[in-house]
N, C-alpha and C positions, 0 to 999 in steps of 0.2 A: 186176696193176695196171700200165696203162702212163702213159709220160708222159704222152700225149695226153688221160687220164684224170684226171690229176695237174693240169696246168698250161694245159690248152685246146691244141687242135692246134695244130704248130707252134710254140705257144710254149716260151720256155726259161725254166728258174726264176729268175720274180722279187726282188728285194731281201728280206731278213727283213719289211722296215717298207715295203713301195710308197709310200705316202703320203710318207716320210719318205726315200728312198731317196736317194744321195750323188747328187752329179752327174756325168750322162755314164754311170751304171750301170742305172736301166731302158729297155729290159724285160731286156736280155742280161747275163751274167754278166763280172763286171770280165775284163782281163786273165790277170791273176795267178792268177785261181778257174778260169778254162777251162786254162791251164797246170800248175793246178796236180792240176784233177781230171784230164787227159790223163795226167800224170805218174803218179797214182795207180793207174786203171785200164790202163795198160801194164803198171805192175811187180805190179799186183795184191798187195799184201802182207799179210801177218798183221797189220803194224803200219805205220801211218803219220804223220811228227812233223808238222805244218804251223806252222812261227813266220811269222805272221804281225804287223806291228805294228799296238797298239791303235787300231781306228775302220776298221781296212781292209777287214770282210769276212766274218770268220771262220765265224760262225752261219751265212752263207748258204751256204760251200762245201762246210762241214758236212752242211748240210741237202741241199744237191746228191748229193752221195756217199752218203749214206741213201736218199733215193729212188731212184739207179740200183742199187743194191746191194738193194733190194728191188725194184725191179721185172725185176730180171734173177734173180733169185729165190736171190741167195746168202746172203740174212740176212732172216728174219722177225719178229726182235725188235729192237727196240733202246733202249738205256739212256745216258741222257744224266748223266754227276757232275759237277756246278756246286762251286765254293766257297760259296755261299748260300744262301737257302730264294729270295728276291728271283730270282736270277739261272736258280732252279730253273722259278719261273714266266714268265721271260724267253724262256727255251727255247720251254715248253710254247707259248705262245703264237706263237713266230715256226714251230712246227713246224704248227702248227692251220694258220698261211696255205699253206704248202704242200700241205695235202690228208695231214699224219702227226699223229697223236692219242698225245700223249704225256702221262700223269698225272703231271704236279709234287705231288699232294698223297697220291704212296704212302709208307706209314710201313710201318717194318719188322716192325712188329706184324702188320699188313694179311695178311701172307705173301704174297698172290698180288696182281695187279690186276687191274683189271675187264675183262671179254670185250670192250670197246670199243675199248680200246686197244691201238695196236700196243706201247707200252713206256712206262719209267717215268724220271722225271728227280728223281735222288737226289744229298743232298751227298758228300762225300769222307768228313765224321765220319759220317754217314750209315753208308756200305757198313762205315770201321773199326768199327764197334761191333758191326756182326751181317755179319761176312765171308762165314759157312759157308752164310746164308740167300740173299743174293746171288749166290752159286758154283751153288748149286742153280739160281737162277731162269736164271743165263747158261748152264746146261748143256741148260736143260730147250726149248731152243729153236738156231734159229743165231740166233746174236745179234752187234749191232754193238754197239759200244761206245764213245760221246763221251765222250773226258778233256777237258773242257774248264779249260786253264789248268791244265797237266797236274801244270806244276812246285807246287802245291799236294798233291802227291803223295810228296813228298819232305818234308812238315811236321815229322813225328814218324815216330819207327822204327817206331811198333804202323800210324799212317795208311799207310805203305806196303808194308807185309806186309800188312795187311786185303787191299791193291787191286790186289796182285799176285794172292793168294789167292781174290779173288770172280772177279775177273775172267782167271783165265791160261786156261781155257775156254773163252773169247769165239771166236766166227769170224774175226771182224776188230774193232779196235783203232784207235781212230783219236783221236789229242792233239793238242793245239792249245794254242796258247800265243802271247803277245804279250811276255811276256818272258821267256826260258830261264833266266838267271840267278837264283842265288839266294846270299842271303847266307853259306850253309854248303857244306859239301861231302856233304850227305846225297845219296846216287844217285834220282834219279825212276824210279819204275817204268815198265816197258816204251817207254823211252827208252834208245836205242846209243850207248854213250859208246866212242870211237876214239881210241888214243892219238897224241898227236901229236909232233914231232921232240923237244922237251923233256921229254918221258915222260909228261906230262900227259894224263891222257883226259879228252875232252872231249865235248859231246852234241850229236849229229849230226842233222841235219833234214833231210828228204827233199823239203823243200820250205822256203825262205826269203824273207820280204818286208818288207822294211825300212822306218822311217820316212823314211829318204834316196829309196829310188826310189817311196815311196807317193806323196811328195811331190813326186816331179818329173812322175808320172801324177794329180797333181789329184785325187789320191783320199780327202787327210788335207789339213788344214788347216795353214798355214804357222804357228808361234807364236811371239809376242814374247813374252819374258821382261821385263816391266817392275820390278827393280829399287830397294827404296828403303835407304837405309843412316837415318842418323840419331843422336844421342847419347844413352845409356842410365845409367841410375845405381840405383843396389842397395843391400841392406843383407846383409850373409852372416851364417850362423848362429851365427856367433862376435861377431855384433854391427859388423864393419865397413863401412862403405861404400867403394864403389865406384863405378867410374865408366869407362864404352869407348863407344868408337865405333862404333856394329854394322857389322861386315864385317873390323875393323880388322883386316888381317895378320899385324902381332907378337903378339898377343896367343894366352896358353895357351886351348886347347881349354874349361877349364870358364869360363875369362872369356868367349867366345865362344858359348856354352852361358845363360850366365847373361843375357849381355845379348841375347839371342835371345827366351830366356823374358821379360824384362823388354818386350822391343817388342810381344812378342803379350799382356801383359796387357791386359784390356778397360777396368781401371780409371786407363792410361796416356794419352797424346796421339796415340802410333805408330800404334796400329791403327786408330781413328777414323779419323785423317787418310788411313790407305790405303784404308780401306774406302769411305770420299767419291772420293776420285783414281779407287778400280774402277767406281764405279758413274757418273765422270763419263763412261771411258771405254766402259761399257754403254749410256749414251745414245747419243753419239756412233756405236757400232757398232750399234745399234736404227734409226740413221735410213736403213739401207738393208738390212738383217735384223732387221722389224719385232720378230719374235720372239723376237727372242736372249736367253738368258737369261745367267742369273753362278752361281757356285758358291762356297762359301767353304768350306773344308776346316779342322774345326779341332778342337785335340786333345781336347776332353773336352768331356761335357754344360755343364758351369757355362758354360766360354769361349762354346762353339755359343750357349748361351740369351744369354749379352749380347751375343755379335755380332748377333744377330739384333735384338735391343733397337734396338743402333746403329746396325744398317741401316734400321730404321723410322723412328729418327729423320731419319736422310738424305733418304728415300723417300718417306715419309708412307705407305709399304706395309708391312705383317706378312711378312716373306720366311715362306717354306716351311721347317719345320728338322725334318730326321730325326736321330734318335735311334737307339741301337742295341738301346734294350730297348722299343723305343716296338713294338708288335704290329702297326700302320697303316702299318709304315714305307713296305711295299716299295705300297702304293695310294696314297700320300704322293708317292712318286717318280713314279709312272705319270701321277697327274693335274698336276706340275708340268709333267711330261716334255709332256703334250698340251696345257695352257692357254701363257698368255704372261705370267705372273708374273715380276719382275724375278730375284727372289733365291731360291735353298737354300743352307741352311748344313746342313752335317752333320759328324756326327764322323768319323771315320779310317773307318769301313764302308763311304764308300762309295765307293772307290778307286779300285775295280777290275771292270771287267765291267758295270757298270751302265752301260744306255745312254739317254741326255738327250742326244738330237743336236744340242739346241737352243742346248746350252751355250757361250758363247763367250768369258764374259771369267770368272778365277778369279780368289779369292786363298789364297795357300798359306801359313794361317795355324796350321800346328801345326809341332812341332819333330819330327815323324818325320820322318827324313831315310836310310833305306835307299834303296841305286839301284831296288832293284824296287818299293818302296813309289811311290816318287817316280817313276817309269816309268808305272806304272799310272795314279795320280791326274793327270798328264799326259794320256795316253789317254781322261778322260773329256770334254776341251774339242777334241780335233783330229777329229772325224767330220765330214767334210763332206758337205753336202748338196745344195750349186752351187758350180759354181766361181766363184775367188776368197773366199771367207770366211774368215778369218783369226780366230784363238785370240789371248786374250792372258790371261797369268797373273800377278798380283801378287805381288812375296817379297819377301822380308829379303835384304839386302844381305852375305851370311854366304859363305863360302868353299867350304862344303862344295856348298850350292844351288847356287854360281856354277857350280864344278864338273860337278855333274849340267846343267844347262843347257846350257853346253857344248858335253857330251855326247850328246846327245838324238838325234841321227843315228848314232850307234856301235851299230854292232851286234858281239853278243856269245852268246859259247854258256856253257852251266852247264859250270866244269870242276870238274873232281874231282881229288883228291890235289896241289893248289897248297898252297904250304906257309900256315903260319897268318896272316902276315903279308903274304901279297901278296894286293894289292887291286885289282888290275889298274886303278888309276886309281880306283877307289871306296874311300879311305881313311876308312870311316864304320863307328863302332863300335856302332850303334844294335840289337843283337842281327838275333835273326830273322823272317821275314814276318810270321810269326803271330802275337809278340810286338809287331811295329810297325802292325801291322793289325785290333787290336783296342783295344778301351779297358780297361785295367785303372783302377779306380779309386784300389785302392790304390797302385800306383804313382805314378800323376798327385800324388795328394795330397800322397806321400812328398816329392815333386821339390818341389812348391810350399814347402813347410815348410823347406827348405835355405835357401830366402834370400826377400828380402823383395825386391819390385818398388816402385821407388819414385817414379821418373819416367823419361819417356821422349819424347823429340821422334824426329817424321821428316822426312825430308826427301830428295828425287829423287836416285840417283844414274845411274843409265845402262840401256839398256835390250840387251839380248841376244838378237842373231837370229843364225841360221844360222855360228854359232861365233865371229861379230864382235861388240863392242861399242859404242853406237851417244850418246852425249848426253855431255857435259861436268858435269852434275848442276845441281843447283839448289835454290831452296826451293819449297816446299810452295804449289804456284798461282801459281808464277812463269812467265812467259812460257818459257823454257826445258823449264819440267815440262810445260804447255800444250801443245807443239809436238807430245809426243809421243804425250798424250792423245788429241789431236784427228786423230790418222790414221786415213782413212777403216776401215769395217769389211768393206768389197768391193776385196780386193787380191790378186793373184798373188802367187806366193812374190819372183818377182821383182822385182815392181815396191814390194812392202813394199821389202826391201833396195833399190832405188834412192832412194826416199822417205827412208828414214831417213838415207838417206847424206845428202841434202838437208839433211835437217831441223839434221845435226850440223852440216853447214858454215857454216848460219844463222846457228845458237849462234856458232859459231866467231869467224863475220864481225862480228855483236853484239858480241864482246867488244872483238875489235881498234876498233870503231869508240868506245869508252867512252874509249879516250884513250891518249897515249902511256905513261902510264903505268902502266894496267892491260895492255897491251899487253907493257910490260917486264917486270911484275910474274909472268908466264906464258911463262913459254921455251919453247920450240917441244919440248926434250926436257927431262918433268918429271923431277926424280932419285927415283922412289918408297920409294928409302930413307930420303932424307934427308926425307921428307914423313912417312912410318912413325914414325922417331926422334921426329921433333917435335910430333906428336901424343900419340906418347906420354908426352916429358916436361910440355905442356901438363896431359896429365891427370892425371900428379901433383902438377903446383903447383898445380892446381883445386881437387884434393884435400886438400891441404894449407891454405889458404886457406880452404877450406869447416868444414873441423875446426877453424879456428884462429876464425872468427868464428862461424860456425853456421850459415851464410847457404849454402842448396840450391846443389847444383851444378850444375843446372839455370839458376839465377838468376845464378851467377858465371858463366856460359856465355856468358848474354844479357847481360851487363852488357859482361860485356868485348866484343861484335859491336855494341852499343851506342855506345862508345865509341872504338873501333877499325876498324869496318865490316869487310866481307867476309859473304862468307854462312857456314854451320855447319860447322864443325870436318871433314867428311867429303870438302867441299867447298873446303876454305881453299887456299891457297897458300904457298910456303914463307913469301913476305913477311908474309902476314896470320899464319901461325903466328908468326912472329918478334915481330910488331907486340905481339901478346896475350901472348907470354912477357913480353918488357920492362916491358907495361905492368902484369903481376902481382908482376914482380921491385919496379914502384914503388910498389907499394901495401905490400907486404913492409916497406920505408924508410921506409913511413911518406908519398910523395907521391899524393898525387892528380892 
């Protein structure tokens, strides 16, 4: 079979999706994929790693490297392992365009597949649970072999003895991955790990493409990180209430946990209010990417079913919402993926791999917060399709996100034998992939039952691009939150970042012009300590005050910006924290 047979004379293999193809990559192959299959067939190898970052590519140089390796006749089978059933039929289909016939629906029962196909696309639980039937099918032919998102190989100690085991046979060996890291230090199969000057071995790629240089080739979409903090209050299981500011600094891990959980209940004000702010900013990016769709990522069925509720109410539209035991799920994604429906919300499944080019504005409303989790669910809003299109994602204003955010340009390899507590900057204790990447029910429930959600306001705090921080904060449909809404949804990575620079100065110049003494009241350098301390003892006098009459802490919140002015607590200044201490210290006395 030759190209010319494959792909029309002349031509070179097209995108997975032509219709949908990034910009500036049909008919010819990116960059990165001509380099990176040069690379390949010089060194010719038993095994080859390709990290590629999510939305860059990966399926098509896959699929490149399969048909020259079959038509130069050194492999006549080949076998594609997905982490999904979804992602099983994602294959089979981008492999149908190129002219290769791959059965997504072989079961290990089947034994053989059918004479039509050149191979088969199985999951990872797949090949561990019947390895010896696998070994046989990769002997009984030369066979190629797609690890796709390889580091799913490294799950469980039985998942990667099964896949060393089916597959150490194979002719050739080809992984791919969009992110190499993983939360443990389990070894990935048929992945070279090399140790490096601190004695650490680390996992070597033979080929590497990053979200920094995808981004500066127009290949991935630039993404804001829009940011909202706001004040949260709780009941703990011991019967106490509480009471933080989402993001707050001082505060211990399970306050920070707790008031997390509290902003994404559906029965609170925090989410509402963010999921209006996403979807104003999905209009706004609709008026020049008709299409553009939103995603809401959120930890369990119960949450997904009311967000979905409350996007209808926003919308006057039924968003799209998959489910992980729903059987429609992965024709669910495929017909949002082609219509132009505003919304899907789904739970933690759909992370990773699934591709919705369409997607452009998210919100990141579940508390899984692993770096690969949170990697992945990233990767499903940056594919772009023409240049300029811009991603923008909605979160909690929490320490840990801010962190990943950050980060998002950092590339990193899976090491091994790092001691237990180094985190190479990812200090997140949220276990492992497959534990953050699924929905346990039982657990969900367990966590809800710890403490009680009891209110919750949001309100803007800043937005994060390209490792800068970008607004002064504000409230909820204040001209300040507006500004940042309303940035177009057709921007260069560059020109985002000159924009937003703008936008801050605006804010900036707004305030000065409110008067000399709002002017005063904002020092050119804030002391964030002494802003820390003062919020926090605010929030014990609240708290105190609230036990002492009965009256919500929610309500002493308002009362006191009522009578004091300034905007919310996340937002305040030392003077406006001072102003609301004194004036709780006079209610204490006895003055009103």
């Amino acid at each position: 079979m030759s190209n010319d047979t494959l792909f029309g004379a002349g031509a070179a293999l097209p995108p997975a999706y032509p219709e949908r193809a990034a910009w500036g990559t049909a008919p010819k192959l990116r960059q990165w994929q001509s380099e990176a299959l040069e690379k390949y067939f010089t060194d010719s190898p038993s095994d080859f790693l390709a990290v590629a970052t999510p939305g860059a590519g990966k399926t098509t140089f896959a699929l490149r490297v399969a048909t020259e390796l079959v038509d130069r006749g050194i492999v006549n089978r080949i076998t594609v392992v997905a982490p999904t059933d979804h992602l099983k039929r994602q294959w089979a289909d981008a492999a149908a365009r190129v002219g290769l016939a791959i059965d997504p629906n072989f079961k290990n029962a089947d034994g053989r597949h059918g004479g039509a196909f050149i191979g088969v696309a199985v999951t990872y639980a797949q090949v561990a649970s019947k390895p010896m039937l696998h070994r046989a099918k990769t002997e009984a032919a030369r066979t190629l072999v797609i690890l796709d998102e390889i580091h799913h190989g490294g799950n469980a100690l039985s998942w990667g003895d099964g896949i060393r085991e089916a597959f150490e046979p194979a002719a050739r060996r080809l992984a791919l991955t969009g992110t190499p890291f993983r939360s443990d230090t389990a070894a990935i199969p048929f992945v070279e790990y090399v140790e490096d000057r601190d004695g650490v071995r680390r996992s070597k790629a033979d080929y590497t493409y990053g979200y920094g240089q995808a981004l500066r080739d127009h290949v991935v979409r630039p993404v804001m990180f829009m940011a909202y903090s706001g004040q949260m209050r709780w009941r703990t299981s011991a019967g106490e209430e509480m009471a933080a500011s989402l993001g707050e600094a001082a505060v211990t891990k399970d306050i920070t946990a707790q008031a997390w959980r509290t902003a994404l209940n559906p029965a609170g004000e925090w989410i509402p209010a963010v999921l209006a702010a996403a979807d104003k900013r999905l209009t706004e990016v609709r008026r020049t990417v008709h299409d553009a769709g939103g995603l809401v990522i959120a930890t369990d069925h119960d949450d997904a079913r009311a967000y979905a509720g409350q996007l209808k109410r926003i919308t006057g539209e039924s968003p799209t919402v998959i489910l992980s035991d729903d059987a429609k799920a992965s024709s669910k994604i495929e017909e949002f993926s082609e219509g132009d429906k505003r919304w899907m919300v789904a739970v933690r499944m759909v992370s990773e791999g699934v591709d919705v080019p369409r997607l452009a504005v998210g919100v990141y409303a579940t508390s899984t917060a692993t770096p690969l989790f949170f990697a992945q669910a990233v990767g499903r809003y940056v594919r772009a399709r023409r240049r300029g299109e811009t991603a923008s994602i909605f979160l909690p204003s929490v320490p840990n996100l801010m962190a990943l955010a950050n980060q998002l340009e950092l590339e990193r390899d899976h090491a091994l034998d790092r001691p237990e507590k180094d985190d190479e900057g990812f200090g997140l204790e949220d276990g492992l992939m497959e534990a953050a990447n699924r929905e346990d029910k039982a657990s969900d429930s367990l966590m809800k039952q710890k403490f009680e959600a009891l209110e919750s306001q949001a309100s803007f705090d800043r937005v994060l691009f390209d490792g800068g921080e970008f607004g002064t904060g504000g409230e909820m449909g204040s001209e300040d939150e507006q500004d940042f809404l309303g940035i177009p949804g057709l921007l260069d990575a560059d020109q985002v970042g000159q924009l937003l620079r703008q936008r801050q100065h605006e804010q900036q110049s707004r305030r000065k012009a409110r008067g000399p003494a709002a002017a005063a009241a904002e020092p050119l350098v804030v002391d964030h300590r002494q802003l820390t301390e003062l919020r926090g003892q605010l929030a014990k006098n609240v708290s105190a005050w609230a036990a002492r009459t009965g009256m919500p802490h929610g309500q002493v919140h308002t009362e006191l910006r009522r009578q004091c002015g300034g905007p919310a607590v996340a937002q305040a200044n030392e003077d406006q924290l001072q102003r609301r201490l004194q004036k709780l210290q006079d209610w204490f006395i006895g003055k009103k």
